[in-house]
Backbone as a chain_set.jsonl record, in Angstrom:
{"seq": "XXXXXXXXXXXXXXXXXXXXXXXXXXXXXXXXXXXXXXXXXXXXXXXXXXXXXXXXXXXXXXXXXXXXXXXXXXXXXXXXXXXXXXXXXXXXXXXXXXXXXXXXXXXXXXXXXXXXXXXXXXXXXXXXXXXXXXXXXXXXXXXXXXXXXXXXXXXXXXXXXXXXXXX", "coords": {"N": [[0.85, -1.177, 0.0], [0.704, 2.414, -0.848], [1.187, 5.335, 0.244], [0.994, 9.384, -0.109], [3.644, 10.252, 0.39], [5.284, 8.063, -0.658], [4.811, 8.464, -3.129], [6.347, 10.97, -3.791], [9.014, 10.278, -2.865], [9.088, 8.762, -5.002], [9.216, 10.249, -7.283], [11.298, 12.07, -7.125], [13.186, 10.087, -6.845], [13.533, 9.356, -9.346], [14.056, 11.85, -10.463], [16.457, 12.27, -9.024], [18.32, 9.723, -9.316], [20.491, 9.902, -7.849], [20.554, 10.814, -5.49], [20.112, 10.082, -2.119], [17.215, 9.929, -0.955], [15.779, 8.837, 1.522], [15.162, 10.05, 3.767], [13.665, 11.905, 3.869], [10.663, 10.043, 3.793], [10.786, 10.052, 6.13], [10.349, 12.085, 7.885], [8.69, 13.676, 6.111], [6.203, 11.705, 6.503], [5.964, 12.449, 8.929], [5.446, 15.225, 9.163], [2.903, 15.422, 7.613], [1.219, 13.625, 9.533], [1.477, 15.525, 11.614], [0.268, 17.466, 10.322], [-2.293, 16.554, 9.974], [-2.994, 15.036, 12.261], [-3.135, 17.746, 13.943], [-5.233, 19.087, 12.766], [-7.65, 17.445, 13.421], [-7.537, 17.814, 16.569], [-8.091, 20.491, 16.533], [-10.634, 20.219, 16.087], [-11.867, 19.021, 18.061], [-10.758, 20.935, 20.361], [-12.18, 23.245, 19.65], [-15.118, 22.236, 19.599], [-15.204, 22.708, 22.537], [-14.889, 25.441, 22.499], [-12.079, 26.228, 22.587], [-8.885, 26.801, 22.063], [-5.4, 25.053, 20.556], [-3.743, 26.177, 22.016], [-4.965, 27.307, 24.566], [-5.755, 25.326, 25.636], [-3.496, 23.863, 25.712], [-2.674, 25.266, 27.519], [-4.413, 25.135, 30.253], [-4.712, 22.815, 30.164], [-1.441, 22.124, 30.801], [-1.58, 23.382, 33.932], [-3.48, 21.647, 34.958], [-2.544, 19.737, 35.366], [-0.689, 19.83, 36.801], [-0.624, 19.602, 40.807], [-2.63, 19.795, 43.567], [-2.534, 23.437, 44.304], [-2.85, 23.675, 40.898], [-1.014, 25.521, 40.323], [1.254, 27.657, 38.445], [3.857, 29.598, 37.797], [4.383, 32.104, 35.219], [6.662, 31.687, 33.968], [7.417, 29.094, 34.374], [4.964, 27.953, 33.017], [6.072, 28.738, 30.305], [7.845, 27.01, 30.099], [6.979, 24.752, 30.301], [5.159, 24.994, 28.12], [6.886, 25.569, 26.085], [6.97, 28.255, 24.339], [7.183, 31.405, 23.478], [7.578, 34.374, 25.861], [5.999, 36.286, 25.592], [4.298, 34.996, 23.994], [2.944, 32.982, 26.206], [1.826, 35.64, 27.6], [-0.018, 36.746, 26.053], [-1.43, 34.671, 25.573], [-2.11, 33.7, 28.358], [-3.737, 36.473, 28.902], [-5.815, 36.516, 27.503], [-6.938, 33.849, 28.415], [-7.399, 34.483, 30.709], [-9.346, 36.464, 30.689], [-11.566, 35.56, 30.084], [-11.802, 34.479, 32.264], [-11.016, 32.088, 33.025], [-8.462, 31.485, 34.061], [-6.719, 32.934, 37.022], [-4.299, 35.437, 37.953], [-2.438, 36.681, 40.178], [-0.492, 38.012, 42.409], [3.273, 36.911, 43.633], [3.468, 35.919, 47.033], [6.156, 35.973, 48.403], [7.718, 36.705, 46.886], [7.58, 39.968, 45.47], [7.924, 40.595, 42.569], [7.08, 38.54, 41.252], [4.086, 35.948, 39.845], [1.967, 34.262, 39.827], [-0.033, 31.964, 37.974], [-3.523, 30.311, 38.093], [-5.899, 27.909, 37.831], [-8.755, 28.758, 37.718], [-12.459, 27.901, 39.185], [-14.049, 27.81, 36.863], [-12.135, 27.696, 34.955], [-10.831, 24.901, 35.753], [-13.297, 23.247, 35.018], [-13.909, 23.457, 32.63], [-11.65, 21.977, 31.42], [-11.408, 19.473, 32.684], [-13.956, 18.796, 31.134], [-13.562, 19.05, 28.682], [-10.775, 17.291, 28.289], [-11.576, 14.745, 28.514], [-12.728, 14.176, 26.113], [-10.389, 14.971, 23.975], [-8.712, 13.149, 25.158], [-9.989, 10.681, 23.572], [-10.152, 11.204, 20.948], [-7.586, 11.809, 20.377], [-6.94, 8.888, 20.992], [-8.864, 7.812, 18.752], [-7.31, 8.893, 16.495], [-4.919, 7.195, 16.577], [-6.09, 4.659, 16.207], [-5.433, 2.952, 14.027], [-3.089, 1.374, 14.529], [-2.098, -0.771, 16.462], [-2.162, -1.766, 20.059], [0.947, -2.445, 20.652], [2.156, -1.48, 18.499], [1.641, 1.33, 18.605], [3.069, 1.646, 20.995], [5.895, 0.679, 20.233], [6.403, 2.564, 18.546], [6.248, 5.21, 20.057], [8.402, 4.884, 21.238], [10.431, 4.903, 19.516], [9.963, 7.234, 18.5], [11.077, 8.642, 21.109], [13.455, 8.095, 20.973], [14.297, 9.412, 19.176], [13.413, 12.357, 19.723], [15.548, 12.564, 22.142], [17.701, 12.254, 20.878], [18.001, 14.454, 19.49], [18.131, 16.455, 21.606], [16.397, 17.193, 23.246], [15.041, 17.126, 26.252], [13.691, 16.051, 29.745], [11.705, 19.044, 31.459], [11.43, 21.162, 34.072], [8.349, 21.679, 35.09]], "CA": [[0.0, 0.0, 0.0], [1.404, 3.533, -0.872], [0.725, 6.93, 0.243], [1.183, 10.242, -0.435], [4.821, 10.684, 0.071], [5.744, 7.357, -1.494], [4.573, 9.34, -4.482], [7.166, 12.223, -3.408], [9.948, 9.697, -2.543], [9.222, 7.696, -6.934], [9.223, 11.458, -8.577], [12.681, 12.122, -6.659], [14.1, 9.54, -7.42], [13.24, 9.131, -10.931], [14.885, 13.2, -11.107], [17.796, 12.437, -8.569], [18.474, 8.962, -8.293], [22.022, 10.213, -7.369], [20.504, 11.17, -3.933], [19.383, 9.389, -0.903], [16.236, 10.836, -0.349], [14.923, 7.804, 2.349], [14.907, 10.761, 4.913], [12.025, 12.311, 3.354], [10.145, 9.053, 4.128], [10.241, 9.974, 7.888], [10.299, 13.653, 7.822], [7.711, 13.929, 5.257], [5.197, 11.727, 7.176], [5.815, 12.984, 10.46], [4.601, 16.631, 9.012], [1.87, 15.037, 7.245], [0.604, 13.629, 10.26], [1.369, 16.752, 12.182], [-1.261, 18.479, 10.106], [-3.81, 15.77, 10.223], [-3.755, 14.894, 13.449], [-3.573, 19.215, 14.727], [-6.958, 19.351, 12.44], [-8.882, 16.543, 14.516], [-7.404, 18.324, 17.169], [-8.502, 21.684, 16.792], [-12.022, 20.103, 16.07], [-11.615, 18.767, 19.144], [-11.137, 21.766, 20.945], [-13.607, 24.15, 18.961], [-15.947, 21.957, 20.65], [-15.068, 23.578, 23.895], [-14.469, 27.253, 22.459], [-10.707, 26.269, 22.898], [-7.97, 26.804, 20.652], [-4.435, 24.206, 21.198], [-2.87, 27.082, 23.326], [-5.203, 27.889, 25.864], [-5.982, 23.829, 26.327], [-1.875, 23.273, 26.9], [-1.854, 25.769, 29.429], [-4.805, 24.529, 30.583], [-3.933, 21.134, 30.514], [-0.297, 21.921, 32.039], [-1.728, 23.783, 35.503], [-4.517, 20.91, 36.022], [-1.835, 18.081, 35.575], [0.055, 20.287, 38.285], [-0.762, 19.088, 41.513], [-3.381, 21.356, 43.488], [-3.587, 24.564, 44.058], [-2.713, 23.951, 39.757], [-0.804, 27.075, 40.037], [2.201, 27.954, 38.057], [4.749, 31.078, 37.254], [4.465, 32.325, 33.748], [7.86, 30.998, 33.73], [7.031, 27.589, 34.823], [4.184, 27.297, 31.801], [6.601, 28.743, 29.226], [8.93, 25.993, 29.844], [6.094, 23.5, 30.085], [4.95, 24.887, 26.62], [8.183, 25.808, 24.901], [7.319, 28.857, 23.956], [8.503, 32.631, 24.475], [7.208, 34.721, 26.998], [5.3, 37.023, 24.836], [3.021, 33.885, 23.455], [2.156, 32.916, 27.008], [1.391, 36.457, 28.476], [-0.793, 36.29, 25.103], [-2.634, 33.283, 25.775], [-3.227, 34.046, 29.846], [-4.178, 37.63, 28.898], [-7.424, 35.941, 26.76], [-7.769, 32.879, 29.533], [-8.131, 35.457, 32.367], [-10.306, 37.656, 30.521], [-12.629, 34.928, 30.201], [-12.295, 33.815, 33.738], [-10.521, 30.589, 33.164], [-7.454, 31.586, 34.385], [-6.151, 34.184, 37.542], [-2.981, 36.226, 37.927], [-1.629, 36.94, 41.685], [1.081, 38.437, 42.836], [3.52, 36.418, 44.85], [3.65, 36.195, 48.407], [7.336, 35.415, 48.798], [8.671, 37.623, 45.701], [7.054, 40.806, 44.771], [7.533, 40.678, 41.255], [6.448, 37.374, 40.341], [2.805, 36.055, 39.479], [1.46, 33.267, 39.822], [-0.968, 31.611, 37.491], [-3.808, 29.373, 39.126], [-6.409, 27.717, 37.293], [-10.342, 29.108, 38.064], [-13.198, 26.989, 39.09], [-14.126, 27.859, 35.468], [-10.757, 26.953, 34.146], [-11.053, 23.704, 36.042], [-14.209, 22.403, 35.099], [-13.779, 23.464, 31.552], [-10.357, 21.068, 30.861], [-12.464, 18.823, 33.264], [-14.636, 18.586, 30.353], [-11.883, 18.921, 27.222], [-9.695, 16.617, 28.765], [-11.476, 13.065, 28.007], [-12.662, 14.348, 24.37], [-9.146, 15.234, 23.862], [-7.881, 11.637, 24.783], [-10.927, 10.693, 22.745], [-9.427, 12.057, 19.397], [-5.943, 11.203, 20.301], [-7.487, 7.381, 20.793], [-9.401, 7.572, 17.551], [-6.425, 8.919, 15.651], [-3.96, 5.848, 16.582], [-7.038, 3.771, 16.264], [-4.83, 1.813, 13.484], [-2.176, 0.846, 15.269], [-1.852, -1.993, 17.876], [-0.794, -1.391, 21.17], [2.133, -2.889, 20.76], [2.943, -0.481, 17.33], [1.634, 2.474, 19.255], [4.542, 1.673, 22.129], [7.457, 0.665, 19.587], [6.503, 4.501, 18.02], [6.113, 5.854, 20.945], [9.565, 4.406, 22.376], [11.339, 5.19, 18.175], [10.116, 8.726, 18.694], [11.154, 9.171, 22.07], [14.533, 7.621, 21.234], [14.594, 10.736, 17.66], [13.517, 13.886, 20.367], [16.42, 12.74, 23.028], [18.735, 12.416, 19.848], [17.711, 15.809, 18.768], [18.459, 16.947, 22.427], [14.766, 17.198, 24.212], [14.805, 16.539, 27.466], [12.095, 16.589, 29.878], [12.107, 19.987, 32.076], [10.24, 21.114, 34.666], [6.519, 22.431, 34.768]], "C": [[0.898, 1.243, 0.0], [0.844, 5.087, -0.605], [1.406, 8.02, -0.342], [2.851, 10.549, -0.509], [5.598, 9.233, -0.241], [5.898, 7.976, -2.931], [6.0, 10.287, -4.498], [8.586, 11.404, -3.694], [10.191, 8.978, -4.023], [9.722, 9.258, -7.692], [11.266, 11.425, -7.821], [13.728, 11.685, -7.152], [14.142, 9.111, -8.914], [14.093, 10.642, -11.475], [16.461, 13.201, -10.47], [17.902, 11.001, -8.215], [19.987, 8.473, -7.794], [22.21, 10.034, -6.116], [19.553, 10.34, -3.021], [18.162, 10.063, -0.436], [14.925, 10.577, 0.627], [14.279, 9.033, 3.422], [13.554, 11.482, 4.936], [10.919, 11.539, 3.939], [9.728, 9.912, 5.451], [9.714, 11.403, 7.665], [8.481, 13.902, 7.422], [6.282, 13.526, 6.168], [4.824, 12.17, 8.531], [5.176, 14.396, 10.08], [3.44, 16.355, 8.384], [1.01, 14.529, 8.541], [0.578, 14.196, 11.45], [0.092, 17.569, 11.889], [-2.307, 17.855, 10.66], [-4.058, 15.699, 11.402], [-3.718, 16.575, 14.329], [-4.844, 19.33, 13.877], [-7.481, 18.682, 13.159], [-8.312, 17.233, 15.785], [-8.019, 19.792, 17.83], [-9.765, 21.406, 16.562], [-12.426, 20.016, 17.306], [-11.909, 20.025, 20.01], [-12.25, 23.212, 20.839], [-14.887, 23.687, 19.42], [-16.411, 22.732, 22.195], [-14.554, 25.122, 23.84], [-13.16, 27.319, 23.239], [-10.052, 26.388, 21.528], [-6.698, 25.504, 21.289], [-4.257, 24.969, 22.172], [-3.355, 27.3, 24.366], [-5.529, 26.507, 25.838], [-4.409, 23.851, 27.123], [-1.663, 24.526, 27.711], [-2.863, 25.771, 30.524], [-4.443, 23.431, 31.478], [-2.619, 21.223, 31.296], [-0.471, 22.49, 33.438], [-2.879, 22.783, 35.705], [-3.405, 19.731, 36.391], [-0.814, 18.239, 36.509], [-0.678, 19.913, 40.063], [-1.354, 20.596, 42.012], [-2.512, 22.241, 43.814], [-3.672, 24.671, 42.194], [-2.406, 25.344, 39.99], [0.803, 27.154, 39.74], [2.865, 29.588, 38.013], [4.356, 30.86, 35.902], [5.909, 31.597, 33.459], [7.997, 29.594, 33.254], [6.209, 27.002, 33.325], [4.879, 27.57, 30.566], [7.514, 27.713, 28.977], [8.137, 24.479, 29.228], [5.839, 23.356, 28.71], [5.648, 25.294, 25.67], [7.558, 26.821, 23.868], [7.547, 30.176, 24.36], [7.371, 33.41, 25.473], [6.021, 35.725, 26.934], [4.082, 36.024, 24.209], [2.804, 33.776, 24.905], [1.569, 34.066, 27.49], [0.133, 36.731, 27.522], [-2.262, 35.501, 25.298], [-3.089, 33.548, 27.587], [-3.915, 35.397, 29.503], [-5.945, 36.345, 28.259], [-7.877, 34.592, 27.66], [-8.256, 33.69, 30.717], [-9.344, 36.564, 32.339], [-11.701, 36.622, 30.392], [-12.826, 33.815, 31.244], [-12.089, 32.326, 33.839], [-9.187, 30.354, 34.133], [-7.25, 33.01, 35.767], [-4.646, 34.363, 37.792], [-2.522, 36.9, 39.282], [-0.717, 37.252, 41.955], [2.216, 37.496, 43.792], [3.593, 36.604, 46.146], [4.85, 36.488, 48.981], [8.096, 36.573, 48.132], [7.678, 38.508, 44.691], [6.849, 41.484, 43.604], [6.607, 39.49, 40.692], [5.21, 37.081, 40.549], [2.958, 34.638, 39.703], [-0.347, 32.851, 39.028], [-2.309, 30.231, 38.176], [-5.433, 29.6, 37.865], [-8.165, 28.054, 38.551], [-11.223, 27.866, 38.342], [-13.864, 26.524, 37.717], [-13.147, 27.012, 34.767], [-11.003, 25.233, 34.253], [-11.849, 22.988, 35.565], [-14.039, 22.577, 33.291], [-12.535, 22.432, 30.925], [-11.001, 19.673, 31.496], [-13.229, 17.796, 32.403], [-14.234, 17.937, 29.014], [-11.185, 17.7, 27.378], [-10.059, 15.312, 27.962], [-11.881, 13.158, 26.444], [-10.901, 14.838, 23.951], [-8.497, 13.931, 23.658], [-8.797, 11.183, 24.15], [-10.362, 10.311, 21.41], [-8.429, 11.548, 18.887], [-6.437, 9.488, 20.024], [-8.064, 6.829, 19.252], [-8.258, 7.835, 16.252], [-5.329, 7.775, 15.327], [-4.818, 4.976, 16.405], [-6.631, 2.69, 15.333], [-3.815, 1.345, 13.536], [-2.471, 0.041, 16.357], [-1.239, -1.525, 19.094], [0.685, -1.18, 21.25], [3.284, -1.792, 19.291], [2.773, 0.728, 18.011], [3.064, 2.616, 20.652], [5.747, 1.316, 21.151], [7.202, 2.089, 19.158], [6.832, 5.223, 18.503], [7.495, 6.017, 21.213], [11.226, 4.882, 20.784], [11.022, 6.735, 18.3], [10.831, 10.003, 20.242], [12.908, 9.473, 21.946], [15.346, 9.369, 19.862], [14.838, 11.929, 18.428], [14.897, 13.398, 21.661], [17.62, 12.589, 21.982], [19.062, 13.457, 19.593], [18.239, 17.113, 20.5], [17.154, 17.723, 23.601], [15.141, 16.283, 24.977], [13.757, 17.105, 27.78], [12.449, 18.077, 30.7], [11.355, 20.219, 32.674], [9.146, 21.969, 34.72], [6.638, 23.209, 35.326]], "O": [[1.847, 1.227, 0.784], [0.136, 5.749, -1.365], [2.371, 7.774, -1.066], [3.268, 11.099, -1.528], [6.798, 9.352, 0.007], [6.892, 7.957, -3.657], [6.697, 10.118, -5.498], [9.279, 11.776, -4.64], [11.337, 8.619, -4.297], [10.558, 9.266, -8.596], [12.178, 10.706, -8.229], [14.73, 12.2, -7.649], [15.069, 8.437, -9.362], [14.656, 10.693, -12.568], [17.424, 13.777, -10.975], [17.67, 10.718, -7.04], [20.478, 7.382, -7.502], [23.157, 9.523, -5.518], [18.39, 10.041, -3.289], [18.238, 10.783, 0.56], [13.861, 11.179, 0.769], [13.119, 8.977, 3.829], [12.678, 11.566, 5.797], [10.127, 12.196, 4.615], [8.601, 10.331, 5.714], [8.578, 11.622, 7.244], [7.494, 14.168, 8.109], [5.45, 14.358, 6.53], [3.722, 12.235, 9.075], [4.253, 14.713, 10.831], [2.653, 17.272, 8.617], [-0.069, 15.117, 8.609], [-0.098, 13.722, 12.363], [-0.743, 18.098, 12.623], [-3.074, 18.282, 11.524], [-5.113, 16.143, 11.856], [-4.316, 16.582, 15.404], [-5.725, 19.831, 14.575], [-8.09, 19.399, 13.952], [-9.345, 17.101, 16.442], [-8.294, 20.121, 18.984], [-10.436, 22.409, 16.807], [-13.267, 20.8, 17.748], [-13.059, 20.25, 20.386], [-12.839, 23.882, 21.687], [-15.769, 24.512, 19.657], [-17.47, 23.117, 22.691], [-14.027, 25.799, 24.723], [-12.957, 28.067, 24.195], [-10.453, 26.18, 20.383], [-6.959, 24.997, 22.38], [-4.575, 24.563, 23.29], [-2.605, 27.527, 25.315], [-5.837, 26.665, 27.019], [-4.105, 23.855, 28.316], [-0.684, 24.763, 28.42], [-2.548, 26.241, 31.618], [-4.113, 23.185, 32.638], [-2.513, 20.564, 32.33], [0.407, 22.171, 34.239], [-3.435, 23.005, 36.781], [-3.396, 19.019, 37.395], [-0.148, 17.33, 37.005], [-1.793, 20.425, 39.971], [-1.124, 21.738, 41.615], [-1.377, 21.818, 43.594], [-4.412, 25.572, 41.798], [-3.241, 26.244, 39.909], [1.596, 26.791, 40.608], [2.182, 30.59, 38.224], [4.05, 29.766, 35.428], [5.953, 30.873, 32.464], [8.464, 29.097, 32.228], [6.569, 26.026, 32.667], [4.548, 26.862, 29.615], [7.958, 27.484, 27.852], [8.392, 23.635, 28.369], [6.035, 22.339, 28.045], [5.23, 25.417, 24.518], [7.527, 26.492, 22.683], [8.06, 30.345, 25.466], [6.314, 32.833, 25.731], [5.255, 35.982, 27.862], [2.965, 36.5, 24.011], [2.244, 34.84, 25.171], [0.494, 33.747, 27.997], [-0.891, 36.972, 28.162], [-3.476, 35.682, 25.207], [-4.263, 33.567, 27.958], [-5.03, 35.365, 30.023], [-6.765, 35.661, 28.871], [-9.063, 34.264, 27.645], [-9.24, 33.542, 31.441], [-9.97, 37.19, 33.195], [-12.814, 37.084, 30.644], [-13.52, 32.799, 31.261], [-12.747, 31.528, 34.507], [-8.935, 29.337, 34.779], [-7.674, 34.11, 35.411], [-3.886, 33.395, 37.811], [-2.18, 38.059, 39.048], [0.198, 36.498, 41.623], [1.8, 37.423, 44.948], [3.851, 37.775, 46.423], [4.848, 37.189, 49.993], [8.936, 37.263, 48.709], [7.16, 38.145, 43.635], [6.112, 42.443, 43.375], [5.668, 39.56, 39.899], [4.739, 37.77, 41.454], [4.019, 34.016, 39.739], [-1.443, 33.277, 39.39], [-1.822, 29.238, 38.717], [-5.902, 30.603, 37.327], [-8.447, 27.669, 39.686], [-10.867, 26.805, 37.829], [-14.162, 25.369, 37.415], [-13.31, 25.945, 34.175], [-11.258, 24.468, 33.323], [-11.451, 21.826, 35.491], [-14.08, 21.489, 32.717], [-12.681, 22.175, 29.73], [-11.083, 18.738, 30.7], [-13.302, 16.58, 32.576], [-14.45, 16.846, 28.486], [-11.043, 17.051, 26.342], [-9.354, 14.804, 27.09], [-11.441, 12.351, 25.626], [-11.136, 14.855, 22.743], [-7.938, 13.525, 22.639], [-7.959, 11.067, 23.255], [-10.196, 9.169, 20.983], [-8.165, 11.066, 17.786], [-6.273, 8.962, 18.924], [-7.788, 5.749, 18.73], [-8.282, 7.159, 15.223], [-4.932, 7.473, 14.202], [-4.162, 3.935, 16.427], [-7.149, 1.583, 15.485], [-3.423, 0.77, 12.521], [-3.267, 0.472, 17.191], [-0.122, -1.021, 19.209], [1.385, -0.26, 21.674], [4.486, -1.543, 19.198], [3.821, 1.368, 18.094], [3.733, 3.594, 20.987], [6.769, 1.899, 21.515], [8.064, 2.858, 19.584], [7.598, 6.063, 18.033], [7.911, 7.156, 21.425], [12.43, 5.064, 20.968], [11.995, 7.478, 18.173], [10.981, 11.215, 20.394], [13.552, 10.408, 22.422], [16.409, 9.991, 19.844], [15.855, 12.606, 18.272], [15.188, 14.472, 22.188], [18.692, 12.909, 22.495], [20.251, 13.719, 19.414], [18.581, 18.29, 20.391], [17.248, 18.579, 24.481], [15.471, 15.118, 24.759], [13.041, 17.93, 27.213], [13.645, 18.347, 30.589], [10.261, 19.762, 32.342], [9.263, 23.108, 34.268], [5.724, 24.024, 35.451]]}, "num_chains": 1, "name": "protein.A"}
């Protein structure tokens, strides 16, 4: 059976078959099923008048142990990105009362983020349609192919120099 970037990987080599162009193979489908599976994704959360961004910072202060309350710091690391996308994404969770913003107790600059009864019950909600989605997307894979993937992709991002870091 052949898909879409088999196609990619015959033209190639039929114009270069000078060059190794197996890498494509991976590459190629890993961004192919980047898109596909962030569309069932964002269906996913459009359900819940979420977008990805305000679920993962969501999702990273419930899977925090209670009070779920992080530094802006803390969730930019969680969600790898800069500091200007999270103040972004809490500015529009706090305005709609998912999210609050506190000053510290300890250190008078810093903030602390802490998920709302709102916030809460809304990821609450998200959360099992979410694994849902994710479940239905691997739905053709075997356990046992979903854990060798799992354990071949884990083995690519600690190659690449991803580690884990903390929340």
């Amino acid at each position: 059976m052949a898909d879409h970037v088999d196609l990619i990987l015959e033209q190639w080599h039929a114009q270069r078959p000078d060059l190794d162009v197996s890498p494509m193979g991976v590459i190629g489908r890993l961004s192919r099923l980047s898109q596909l599976i962030n569309a069932e994704l964002r269906r996913t959360f459009a359900t819940h008048e979420l977008d990805s961004a305000s679920f993962d910072v969501l999702a990273t202060l419930r899977r925090n142990d209670p009070p779920h309350r992080l530094t802006p710091a803390e969730l930019m690391r969680s969600s790898m990105v800069t500091s200007g996308a999270i103040t972004q994404r809490l500015d529009r969770l706090e305005a709609r009362g998912l999210v609050t913003r506190t000053p510290s107790e300890s250190d008078g600059r810093g903030v602390y983020v802490t998920l709302t009864d709102e916030g809460y019950a809304l990821i609450e909600r998200a959360l099992p349609d979410h694994v849902a989605t994710e479940e239905r997307v691997l739905s053709g894979l075997t356990r046992e192919r979903r854990d060798a993937l799992a354990a071949t992709l884990r083995d690519l991002l600690e190659s690449l120099g991803d580690t884990p870091g903390p929340t």
